[in-house]
C-alpha atoms as a printed R data frame, in Angstrom:
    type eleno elety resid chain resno      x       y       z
1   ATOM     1    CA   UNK     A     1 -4.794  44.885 -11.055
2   ATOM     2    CA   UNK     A     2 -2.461  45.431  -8.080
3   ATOM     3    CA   UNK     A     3 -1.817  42.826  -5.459
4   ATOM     4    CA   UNK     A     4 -3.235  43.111  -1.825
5   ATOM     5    CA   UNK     A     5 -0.395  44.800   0.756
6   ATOM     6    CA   UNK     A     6 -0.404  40.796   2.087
7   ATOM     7    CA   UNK     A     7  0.319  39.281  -1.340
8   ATOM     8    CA   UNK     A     8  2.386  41.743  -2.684
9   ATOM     9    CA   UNK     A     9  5.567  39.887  -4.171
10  ATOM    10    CA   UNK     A    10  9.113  41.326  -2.450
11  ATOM    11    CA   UNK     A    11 11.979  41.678  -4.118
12  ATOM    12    CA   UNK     A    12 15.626  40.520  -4.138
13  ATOM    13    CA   UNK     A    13 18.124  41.614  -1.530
14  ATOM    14    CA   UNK     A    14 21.201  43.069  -3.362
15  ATOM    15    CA   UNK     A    15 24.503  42.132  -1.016
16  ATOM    16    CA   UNK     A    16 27.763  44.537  -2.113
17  ATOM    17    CA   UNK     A    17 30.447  42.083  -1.983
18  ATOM    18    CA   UNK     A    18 33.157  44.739  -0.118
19  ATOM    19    CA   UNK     A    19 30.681  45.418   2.961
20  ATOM    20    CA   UNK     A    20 30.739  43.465   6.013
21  ATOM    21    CA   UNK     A    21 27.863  41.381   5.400
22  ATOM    22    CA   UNK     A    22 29.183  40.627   2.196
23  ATOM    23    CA   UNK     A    23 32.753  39.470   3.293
24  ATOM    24    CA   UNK     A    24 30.773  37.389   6.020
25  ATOM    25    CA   UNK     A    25 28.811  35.621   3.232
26  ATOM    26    CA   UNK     A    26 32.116  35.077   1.282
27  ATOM    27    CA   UNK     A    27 33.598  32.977   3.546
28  ATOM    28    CA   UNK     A    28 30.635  30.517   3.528
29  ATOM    29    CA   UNK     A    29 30.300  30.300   0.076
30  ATOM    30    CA   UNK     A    30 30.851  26.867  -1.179
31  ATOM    31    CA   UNK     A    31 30.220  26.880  -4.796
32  ATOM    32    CA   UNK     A    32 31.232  30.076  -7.645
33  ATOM    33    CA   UNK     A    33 28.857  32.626  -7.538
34  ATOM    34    CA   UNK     A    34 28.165  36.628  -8.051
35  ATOM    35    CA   UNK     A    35 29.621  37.561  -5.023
36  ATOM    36    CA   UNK     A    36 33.305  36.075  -5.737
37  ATOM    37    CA   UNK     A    37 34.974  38.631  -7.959
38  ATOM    38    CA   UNK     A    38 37.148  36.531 -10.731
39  ATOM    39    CA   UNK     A    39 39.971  34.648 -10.092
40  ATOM    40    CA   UNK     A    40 38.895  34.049  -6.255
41  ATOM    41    CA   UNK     A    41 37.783  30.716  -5.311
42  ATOM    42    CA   UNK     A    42 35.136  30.222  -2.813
43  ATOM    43    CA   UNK     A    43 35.923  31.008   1.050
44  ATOM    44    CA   UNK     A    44 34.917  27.826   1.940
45  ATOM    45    CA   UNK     A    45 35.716  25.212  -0.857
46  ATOM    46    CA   UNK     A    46 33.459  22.042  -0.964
47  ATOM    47    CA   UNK     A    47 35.603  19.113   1.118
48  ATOM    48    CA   UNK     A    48 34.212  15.446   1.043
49  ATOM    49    CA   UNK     A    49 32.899  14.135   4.430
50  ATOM    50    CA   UNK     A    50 32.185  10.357   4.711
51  ATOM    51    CA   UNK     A    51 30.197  10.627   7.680
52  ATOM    52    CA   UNK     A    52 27.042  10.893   8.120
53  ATOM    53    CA   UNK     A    53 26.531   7.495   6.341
54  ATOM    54    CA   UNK     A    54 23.486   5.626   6.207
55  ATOM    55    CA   UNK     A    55 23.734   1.714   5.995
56  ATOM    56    CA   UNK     A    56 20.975  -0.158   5.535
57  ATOM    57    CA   UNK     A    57 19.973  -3.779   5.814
58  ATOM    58    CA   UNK     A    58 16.631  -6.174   4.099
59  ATOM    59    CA   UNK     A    59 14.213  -7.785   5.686
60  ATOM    60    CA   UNK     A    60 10.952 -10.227   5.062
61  ATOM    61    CA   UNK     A    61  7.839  -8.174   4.657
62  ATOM    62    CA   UNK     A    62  4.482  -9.971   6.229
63  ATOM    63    CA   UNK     A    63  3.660 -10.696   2.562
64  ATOM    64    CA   UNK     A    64  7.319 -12.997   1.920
65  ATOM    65    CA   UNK     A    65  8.714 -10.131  -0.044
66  ATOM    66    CA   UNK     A    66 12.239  -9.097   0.395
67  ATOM    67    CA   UNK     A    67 13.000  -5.445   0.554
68  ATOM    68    CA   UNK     A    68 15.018  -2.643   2.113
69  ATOM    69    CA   UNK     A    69 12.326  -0.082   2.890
70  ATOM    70    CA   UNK     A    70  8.715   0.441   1.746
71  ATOM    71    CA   UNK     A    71  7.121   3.421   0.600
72  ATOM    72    CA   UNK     A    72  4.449   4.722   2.944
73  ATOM    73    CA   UNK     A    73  2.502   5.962  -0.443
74  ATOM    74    CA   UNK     A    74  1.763   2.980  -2.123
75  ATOM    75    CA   UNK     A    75 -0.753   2.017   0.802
76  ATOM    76    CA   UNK     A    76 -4.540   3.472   1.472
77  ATOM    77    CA   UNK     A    77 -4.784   3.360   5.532
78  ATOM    78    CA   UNK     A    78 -3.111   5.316   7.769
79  ATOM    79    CA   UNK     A    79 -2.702   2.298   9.925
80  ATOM    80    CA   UNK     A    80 -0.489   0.516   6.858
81  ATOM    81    CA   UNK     A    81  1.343   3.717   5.884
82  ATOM    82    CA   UNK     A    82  2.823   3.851  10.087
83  ATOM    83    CA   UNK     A    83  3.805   0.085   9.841
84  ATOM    84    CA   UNK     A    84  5.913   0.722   6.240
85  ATOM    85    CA   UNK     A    85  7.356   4.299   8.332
86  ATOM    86    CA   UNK     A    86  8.217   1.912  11.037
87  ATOM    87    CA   UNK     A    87  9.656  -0.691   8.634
88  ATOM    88    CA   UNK     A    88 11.999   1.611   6.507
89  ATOM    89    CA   UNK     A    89 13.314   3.327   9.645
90  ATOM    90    CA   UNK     A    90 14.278  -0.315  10.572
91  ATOM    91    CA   UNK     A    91 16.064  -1.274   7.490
92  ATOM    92    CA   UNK     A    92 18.006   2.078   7.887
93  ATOM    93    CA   UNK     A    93 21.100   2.874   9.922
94  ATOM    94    CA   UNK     A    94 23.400   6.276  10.144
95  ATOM    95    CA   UNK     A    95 26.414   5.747  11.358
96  ATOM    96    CA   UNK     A    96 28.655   9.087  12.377
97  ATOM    97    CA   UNK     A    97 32.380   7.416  12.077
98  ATOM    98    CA   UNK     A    98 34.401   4.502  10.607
99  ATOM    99    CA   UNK     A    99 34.309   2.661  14.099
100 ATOM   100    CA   UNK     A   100 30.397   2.583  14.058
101 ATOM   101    CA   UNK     A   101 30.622   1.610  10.575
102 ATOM   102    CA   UNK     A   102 32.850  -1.339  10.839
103 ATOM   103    CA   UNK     A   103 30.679  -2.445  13.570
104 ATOM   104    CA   UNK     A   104 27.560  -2.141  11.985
105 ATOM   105    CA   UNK     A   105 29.174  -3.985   8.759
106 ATOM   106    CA   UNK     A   106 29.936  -6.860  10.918
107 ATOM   107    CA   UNK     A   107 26.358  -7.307  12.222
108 ATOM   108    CA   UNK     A   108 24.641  -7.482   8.483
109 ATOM   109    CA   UNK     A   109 24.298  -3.983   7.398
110 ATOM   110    CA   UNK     A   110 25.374  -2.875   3.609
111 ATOM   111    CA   UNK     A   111 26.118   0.384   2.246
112 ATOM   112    CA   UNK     A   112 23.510  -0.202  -0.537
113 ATOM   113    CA   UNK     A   113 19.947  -1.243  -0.524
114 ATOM   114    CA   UNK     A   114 20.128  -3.715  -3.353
115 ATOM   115    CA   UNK     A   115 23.470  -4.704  -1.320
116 ATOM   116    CA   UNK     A   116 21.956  -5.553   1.978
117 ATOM   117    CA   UNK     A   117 19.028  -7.545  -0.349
118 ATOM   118    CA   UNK     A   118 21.418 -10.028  -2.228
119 ATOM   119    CA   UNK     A   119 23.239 -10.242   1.657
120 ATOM   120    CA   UNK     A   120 19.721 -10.948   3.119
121 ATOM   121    CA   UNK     A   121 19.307 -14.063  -0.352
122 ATOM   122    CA   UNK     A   122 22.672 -14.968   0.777
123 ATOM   123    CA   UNK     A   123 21.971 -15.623   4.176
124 ATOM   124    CA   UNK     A   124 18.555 -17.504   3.431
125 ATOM   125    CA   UNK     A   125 20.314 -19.543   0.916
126 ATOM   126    CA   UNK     A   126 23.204 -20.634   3.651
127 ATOM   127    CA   UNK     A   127 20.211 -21.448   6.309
128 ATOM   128    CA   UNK     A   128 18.363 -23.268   3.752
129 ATOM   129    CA   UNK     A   129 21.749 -25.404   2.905
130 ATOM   130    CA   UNK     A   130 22.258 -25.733   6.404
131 ATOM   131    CA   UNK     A   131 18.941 -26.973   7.443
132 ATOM   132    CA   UNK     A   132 19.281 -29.469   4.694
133 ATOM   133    CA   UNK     A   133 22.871 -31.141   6.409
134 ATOM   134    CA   UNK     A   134 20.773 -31.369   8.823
135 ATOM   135    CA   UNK     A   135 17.701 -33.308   7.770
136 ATOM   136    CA   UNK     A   136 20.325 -35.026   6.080
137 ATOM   137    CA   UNK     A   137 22.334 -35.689   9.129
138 ATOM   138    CA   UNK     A   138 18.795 -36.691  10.925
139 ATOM   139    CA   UNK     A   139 18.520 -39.863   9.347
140 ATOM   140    CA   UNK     A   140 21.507 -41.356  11.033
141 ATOM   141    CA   UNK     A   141 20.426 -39.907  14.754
142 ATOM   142    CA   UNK     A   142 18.022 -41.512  17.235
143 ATOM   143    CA   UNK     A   143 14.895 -41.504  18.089
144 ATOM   144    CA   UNK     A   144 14.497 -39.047  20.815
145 ATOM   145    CA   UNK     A   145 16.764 -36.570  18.596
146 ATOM   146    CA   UNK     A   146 14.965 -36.602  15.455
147 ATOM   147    CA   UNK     A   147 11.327 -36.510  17.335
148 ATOM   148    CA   UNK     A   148 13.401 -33.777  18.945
149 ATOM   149    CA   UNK     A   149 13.696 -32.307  15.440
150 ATOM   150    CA   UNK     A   150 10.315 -33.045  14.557
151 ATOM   151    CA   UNK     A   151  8.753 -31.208  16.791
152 ATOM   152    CA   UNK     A   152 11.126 -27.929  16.517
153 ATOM   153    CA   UNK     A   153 10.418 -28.074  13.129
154 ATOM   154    CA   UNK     A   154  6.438 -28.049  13.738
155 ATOM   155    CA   UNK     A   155  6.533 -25.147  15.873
156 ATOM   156    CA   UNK     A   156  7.883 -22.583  13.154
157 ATOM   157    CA   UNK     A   157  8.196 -22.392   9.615
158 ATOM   158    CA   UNK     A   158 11.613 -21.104   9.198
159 ATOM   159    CA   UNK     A   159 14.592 -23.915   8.595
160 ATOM   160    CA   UNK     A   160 15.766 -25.614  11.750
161 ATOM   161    CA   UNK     A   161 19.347 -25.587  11.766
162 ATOM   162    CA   UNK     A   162 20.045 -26.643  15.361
163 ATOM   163    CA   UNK     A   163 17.935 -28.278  18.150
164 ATOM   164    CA   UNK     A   164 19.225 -27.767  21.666
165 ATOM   165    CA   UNK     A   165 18.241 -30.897  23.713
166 ATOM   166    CA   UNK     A   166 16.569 -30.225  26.707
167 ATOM   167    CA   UNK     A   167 18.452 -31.117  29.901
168 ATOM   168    CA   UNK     A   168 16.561 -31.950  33.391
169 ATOM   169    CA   UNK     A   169 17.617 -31.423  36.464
170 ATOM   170    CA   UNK     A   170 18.619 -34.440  38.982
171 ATOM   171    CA   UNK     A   171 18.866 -37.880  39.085
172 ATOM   172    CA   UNK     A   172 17.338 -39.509  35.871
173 ATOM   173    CA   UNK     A   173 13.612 -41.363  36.612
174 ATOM   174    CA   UNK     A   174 13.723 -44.874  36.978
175 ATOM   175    CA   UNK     A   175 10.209 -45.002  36.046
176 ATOM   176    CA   UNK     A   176  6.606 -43.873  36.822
177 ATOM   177    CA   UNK     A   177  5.746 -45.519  40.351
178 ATOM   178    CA   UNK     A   178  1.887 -44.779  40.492
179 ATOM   179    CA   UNK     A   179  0.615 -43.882  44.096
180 ATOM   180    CA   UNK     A   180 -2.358 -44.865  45.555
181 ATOM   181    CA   UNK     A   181 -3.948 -43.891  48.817
């Protein structure tokens, strides 16, 4: 039974290698193929480029897991399939020389995914060490500093590393003078 005109399945294109399309085509060959008679090599032979490069960097889902992209599949709602789009295209950098790459490398990103993970468990580990010197350090501080501590430590539930002291303006208050009328 014969296809429809619409359907109808078209055939090849044959290219003779000594017209001028042909010779065009040559020259952006990349790979052996039909069109280079023996003993040629390819018009334009395959030459490694390092750029383009994508980097890429981990990150805490809401859930506490670790990763360095999520798959928008695994997840039933549109809503949830945006938000793990939006999370990969965080955790993913292209850089388009060495000078973007260097400076990319020094703010965190890795040229690996399971790279920029164990950096990411690196990092937490040297925070958590950190935040322990200091808790350890505490216990020889003042009062006002380690209520200081206290309370930066209730308002979020990452390791606190470092409490700023908070500076006021002006002469210091000799005391609360209550005023009456």
């Amino acid at each position: 039974m014969p296809l429809p005109a619409d359907e109808e399945i078209l055939g090849g294109v044959v290219i003779n290698p000594a017209s001028e399309l042909g010779k065009e085509l040559l020259k952006w060959e990349q790979h052996m193929s039909y069109m280079i008679p023996r003993g040629k090599s390819p018009g334009n032979p395959y030459e490694y480029r390092p750029y383009p490069r994508m980097l890429y960097k981990a990150a805490k889902r809401a859930n506490g897991k670790v990763m360095c992209g999520d798959l928008a599949d695994d997840y039933a709602t549109e809503r949830e399939q945006q938000d793990a789009q939006r999370f990969t295209r965080n955790c993913q950098l292209i850089v388009k020389s060495d000078d973007e790459e260097r400076t990319a490398k020094n703010q965190g990103w890795c040229e690996s995914p399971q790279a920029a993970i164990d950096a990411f468990e690196r990092m937490e580990q040297e925070r958590g060490n950190a935040s322990a010197q200091v808790l350890y350090k505490a216990q020889t501080m003042g009062d006002v500093a380690q209520r200081e501590l206290a309370e930066a430590g209730a308002q979020t539930h990452d390791h606190v590393t470092d409490v700023v002291p908070v500076r006021r303006r002006g002469r210091p208050r000799k005391g609360i003078v209550a005023v009456s009328e």
